[in-house]
C-alpha positions in Angstrom: 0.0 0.0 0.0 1.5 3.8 -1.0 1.6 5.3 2.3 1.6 9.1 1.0 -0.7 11.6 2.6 -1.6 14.7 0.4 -4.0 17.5 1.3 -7.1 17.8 -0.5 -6.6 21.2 -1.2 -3.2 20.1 -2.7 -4.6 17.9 -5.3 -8.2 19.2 -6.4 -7.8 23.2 -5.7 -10.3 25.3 -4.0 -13.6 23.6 -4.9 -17.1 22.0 -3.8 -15.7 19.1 -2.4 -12.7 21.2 -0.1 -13.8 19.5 3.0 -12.6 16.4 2.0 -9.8 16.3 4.5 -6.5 14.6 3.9 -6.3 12.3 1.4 -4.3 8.9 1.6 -3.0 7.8 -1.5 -3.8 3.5 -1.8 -2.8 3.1 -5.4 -0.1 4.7 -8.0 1.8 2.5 -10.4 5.0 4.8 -10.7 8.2 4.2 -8.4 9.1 8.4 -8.1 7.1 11.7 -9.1 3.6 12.6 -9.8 1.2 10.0 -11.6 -2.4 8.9 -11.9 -3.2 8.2 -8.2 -6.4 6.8 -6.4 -6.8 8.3 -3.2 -9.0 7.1 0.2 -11.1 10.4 1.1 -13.8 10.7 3.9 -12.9 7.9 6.1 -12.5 5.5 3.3 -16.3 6.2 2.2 -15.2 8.1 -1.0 -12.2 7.8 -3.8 -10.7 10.6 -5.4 -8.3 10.0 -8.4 -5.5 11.4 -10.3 -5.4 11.1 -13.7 -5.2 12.6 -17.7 -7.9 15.0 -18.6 -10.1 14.0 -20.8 -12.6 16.8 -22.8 -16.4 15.8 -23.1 -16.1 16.4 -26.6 -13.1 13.8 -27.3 -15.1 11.9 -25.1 -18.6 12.4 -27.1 -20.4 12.9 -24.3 -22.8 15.3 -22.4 -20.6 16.6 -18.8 -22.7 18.4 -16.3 -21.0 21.2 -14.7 -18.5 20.9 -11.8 -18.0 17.4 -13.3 -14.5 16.2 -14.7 -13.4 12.8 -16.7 -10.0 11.6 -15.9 -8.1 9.0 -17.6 -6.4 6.5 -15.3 -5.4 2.7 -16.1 -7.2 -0.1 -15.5 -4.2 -1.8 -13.3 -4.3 1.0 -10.9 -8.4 0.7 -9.5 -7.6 -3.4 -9.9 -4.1 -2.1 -7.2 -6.4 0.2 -5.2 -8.9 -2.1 -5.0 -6.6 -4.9 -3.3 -5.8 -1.8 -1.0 -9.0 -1.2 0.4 -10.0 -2.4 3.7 -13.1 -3.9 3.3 -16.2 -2.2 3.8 -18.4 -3.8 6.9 -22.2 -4.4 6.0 -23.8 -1.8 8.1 -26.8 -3.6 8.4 -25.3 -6.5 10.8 
């Protein structure tokens, strides 16, 4: 597991979702620098990721407003999804 802690502020800029308090970083696939990241967020109820942007028109798509696609891998949500501790039913 990447044991890196970056601010939210740090990685997504004064926004809607600011209060997302520090984010732990569970999955990159580089050895040094920056690269697309998944990142634990709200007690591990939320994922925030790092990636390539893509435009909505490349995309061919309709993007609502405050909304973003980013580009990641498909290795590194298989890697941050080994490094997730598991969510507990809250029902029992």
């Amino acid at each position: 597991m990447v044991n890196d802690i970056v601010r939210a502020d740090a990685v997504i800029g004064l926004s809607q979702h600011a209060d997302l308090g520090p984010l732990t970083a569970i999955a990159n696939l580089c050895t040094s620098g920056s690269c697309p990241t998944v990142y634990e967020a709200e007690a591990g109820t939320s994922l925030v990721v790092q990636g390539y942007p893509v435009s909505a028109e490349h995309a061919g798509i309709d993007l609502p407003p405050g909304e973003l696609l980013v580009k990641i891998p498909v290795g590194l949500l298989l890697e941050a999804a080994r490094n997730l501790n598991p969510i507990e039913d809250i029902d029992n």
